[in-house]
C-alpha positions as CSV (number, residue, x, y, z in Angstrom):
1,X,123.6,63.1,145.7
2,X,121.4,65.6,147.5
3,X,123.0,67.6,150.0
4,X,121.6,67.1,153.9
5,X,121.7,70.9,154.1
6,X,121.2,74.3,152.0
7,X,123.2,77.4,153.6
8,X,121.8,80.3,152.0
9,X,123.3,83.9,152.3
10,X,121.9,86.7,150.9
11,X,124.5,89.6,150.3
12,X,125.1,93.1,149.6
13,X,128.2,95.0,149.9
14,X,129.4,93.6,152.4
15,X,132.5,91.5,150.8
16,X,134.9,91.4,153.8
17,X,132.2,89.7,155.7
18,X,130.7,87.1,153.0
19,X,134.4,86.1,152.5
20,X,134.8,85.7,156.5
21,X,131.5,84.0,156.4
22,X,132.2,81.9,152.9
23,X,135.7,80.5,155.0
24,X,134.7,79.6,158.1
25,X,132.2,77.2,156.2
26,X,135.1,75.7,154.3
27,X,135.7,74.1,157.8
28,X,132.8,71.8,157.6
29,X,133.9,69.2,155.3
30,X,132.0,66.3,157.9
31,X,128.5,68.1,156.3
32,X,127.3,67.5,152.6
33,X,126.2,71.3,152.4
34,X,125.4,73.3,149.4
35,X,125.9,77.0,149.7
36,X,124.2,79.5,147.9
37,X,124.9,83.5,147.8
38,X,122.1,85.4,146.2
39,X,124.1,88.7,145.3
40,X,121.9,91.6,146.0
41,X,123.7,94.3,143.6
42,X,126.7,94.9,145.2
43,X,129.0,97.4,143.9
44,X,131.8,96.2,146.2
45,X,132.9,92.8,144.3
46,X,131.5,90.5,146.3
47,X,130.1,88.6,143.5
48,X,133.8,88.4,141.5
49,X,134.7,87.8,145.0
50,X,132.7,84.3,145.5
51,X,133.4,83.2,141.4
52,X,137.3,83.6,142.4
53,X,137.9,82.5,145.5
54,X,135.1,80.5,146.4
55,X,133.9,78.3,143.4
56,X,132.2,75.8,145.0
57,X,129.4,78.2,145.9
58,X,126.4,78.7,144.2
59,X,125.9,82.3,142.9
60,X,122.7,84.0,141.7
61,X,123.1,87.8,141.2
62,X,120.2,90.0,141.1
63,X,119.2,92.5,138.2
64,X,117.6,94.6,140.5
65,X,117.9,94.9,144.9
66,X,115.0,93.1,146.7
67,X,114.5,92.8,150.3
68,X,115.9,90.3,152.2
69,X,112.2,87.9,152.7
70,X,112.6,87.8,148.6
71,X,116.3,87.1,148.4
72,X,115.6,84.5,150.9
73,X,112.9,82.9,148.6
74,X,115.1,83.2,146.0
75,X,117.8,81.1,147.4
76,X,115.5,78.6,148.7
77,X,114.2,77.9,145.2
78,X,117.6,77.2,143.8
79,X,118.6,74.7,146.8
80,X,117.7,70.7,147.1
81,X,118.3,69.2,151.0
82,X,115.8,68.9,153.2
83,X,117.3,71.2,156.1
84,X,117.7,75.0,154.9
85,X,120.3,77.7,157.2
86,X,119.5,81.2,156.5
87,X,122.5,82.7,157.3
88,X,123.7,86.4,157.6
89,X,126.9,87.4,155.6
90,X,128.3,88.8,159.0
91,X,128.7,85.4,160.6
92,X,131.2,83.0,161.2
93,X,130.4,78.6,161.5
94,X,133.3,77.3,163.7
95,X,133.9,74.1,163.2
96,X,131.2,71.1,164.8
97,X,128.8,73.9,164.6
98,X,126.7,72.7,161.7
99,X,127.0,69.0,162.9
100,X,126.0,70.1,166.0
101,X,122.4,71.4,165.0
102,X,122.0,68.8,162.7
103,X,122.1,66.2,164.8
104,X,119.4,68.8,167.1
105,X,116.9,68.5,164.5
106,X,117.4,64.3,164.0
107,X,116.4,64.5,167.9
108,X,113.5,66.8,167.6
109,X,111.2,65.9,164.7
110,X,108.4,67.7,165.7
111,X,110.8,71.0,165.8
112,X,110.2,72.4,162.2
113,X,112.1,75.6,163.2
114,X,115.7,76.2,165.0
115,X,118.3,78.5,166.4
116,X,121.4,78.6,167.0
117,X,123.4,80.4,169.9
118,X,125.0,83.6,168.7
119,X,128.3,85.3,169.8
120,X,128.9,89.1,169.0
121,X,133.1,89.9,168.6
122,X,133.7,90.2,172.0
123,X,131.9,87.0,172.9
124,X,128.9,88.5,174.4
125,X,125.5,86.5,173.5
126,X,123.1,88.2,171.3
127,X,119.7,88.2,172.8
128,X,118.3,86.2,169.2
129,X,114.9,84.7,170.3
130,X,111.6,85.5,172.1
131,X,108.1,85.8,172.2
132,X,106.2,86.9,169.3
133,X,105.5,91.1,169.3
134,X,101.9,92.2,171.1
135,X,102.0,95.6,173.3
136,X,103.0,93.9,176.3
137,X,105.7,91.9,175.2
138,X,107.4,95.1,173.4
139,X,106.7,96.9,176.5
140,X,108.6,94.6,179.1
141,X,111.3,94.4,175.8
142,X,111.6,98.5,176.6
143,X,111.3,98.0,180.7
144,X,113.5,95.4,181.6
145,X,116.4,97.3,180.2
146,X,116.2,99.3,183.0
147,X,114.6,96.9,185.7
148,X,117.3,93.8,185.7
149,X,115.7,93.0,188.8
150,X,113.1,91.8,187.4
151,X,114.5,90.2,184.4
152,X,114.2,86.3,185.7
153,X,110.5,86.5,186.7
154,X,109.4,88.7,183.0
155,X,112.1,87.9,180.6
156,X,109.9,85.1,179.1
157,X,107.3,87.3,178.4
158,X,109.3,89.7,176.7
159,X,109.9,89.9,173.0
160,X,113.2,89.3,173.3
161,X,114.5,86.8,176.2
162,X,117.0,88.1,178.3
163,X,118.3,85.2,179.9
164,X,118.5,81.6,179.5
165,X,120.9,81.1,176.0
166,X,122.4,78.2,177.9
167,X,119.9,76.2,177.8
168,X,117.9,74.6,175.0
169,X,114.0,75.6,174.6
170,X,111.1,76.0,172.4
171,X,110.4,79.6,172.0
172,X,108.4,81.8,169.7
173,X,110.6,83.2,167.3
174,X,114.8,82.8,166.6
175,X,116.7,85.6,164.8
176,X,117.0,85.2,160.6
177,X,120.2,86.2,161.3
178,X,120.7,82.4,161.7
179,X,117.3,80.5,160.9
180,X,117.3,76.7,160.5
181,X,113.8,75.4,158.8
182,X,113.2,72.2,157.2
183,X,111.8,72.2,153.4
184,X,108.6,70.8,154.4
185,X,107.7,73.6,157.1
186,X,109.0,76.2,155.0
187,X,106.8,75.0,151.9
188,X,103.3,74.7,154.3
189,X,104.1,78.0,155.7
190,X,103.9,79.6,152.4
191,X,107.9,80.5,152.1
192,X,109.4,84.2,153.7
193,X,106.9,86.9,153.1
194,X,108.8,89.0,150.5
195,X,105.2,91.2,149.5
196,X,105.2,93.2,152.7
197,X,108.7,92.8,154.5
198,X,111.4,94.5,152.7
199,X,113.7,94.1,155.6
200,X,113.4,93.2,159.5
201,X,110.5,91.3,161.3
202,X,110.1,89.3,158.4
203,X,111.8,86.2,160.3
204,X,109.4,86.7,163.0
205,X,106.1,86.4,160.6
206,X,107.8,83.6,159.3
207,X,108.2,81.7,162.9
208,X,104.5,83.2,163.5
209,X,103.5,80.9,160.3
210,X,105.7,78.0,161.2
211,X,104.1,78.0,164.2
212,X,100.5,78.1,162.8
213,X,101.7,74.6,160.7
214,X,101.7,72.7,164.0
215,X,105.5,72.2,164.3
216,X,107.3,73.4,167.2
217,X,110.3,76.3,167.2
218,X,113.7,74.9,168.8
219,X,116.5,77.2,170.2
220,X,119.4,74.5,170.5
221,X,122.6,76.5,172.3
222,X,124.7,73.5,171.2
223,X,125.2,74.9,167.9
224,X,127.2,78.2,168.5
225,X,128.3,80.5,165.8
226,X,129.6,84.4,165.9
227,X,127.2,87.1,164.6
228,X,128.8,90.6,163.8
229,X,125.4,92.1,163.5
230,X,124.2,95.2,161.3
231,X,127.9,95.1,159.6
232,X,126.5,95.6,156.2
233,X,126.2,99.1,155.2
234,X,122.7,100.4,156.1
235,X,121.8,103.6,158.0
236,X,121.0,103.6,161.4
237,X,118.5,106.1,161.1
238,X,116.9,104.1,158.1
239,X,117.4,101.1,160.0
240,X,115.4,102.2,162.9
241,X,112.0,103.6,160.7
242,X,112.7,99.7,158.7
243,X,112.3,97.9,161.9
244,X,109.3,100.2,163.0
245,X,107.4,99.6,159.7
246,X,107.9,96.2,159.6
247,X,107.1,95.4,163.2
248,X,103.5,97.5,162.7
249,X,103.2,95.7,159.2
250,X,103.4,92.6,161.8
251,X,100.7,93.8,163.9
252,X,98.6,94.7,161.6
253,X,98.8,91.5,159.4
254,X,98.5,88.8,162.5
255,X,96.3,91.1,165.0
256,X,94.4,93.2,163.1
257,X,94.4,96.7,162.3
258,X,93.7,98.1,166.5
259,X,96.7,96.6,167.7
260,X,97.9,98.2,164.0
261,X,96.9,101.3,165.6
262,X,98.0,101.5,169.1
263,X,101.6,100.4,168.1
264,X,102.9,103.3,167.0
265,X,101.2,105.3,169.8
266,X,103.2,102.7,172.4
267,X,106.4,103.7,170.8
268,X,106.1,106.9,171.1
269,X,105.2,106.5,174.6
270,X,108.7,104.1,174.9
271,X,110.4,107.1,173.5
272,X,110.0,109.7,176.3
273,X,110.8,106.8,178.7
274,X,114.2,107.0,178.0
């Protein structure tokens, strides 16, 4: 029987998590899921990890790293429903969280795209959706940090919203932390963009291309999960000069090779602001 939704996870070294992660979606039983791990050459046993304790899962292991846009397209390839979760290692489903959004996307047909509500340890929200990247929406990102004031006249113009994760809207882009996409949008989009994201800002190109399909993108609070965020084991430092690459590889790609050009002089310009 084909499963009404695909939860795949792409891991690396981060064990503890994945079997956090792998757990709390043992507490679904109301969802004919299929979960697949696509094991990004660990050296932590997470893959003995999920053939031990967690059987029912799907496990492809990598003979060499790729970035996270390929994994993703890996994992997608191996799974069968018709509603896909890309899903972080560092999260946790409580339960009636998966229902939840699946009964979002019955309602909303002409949503190809959704995201949940995300919770950081302490129960904060996680600022997980916005509009897509130009100079002025990563500008009023950088300013409204320091202009709260102004935050519920601009935040919707920023590239990541501030406010409103109470409240369900259509929005530009939702975090891969915790993407929901059905088959058929992620087939006309053309699948993640594994050529020229390694890692970060590929969920936003894919939303970009979604978008470009016609469909509409869905945040849907009603589904609520916890998000540990950057818990795997990268650098900060190579972190930061990821996301920077990717966002101009962004730019560059949907705006042309200008705005490819004046990005990196904006950041710099962000940098003595602070």
């Amino acid at each position: 029987m084909t499963p009404e939704l695909s939860i795949i996870i792409v891991s690396h070294n981060a064990r503890q998590w994945l079997g956090q992660c792998l757990g709390s979606l043992r507490a679904h039983a109301e969802v004919a899921a299929e979960i697949i791990v696509v094991e990004n050459c660990s050296d932590d046993g997470s893959g003995e990890l999920v053939r031990e304790q967690f059987p029912e899962v799907k496990l492809l292991c990598n003979a060499q790293r790729q970035g996270f846009a390929a994994n993703n397209n890996t994992g997608a390839q191996a799974s069968s429903a018709p509603l896909l979760l890309f899903l972080n290692p560092d999260t946790q489903a409580p339960p009636g969280s998966l229902r939840a959004m699946l009964e979002v996307a019955a309602l909303h047909p002409e949503c190809g795209v959704f995201g949940s509500r995300l919770l950081d340890g302490e129960g904060g929200v996680e600022r997980s959706m916005g509009r897509f990247p130009t100079l002025i929406s990563i500008f009023l990102d950088r300013a409204l940090q320091f202009l709260p004031l102004l935050q519920p006249a601009l935040e919707r113009y920023s590239q990541r919203h501030y406010r409103g994760y109470e409240r369900e809207r259509c929005v530009d882009w939702v975090t891969g932390a915790c993407l929901w996409i059905r088959r058929e949008t992620l087939e006309k989009a053309g699948g993640w963009d594994g050529v020229n994201f390694f890692m970060y800002y590929e969920d936003v190109d894919l939303c970009y291309r979604a978008r470009r399909t016609g469909c509409s993108i869905l945040y849907a609070p009603q589904s609520e999960l916890y998000h540990y965020h950057n818990k795997t084991p990268v650098d900060p430092g190579r972190r930061k000069t990821w996301m920077r690459q990717s966002q101009g590889v962004f730019m560059r790609k949907h705006y042309g090779p200008l705005r490819g050009r004046l990005y990196p002089l904006l950041l710099r310009l962000f940098d003595r602001m602070r």
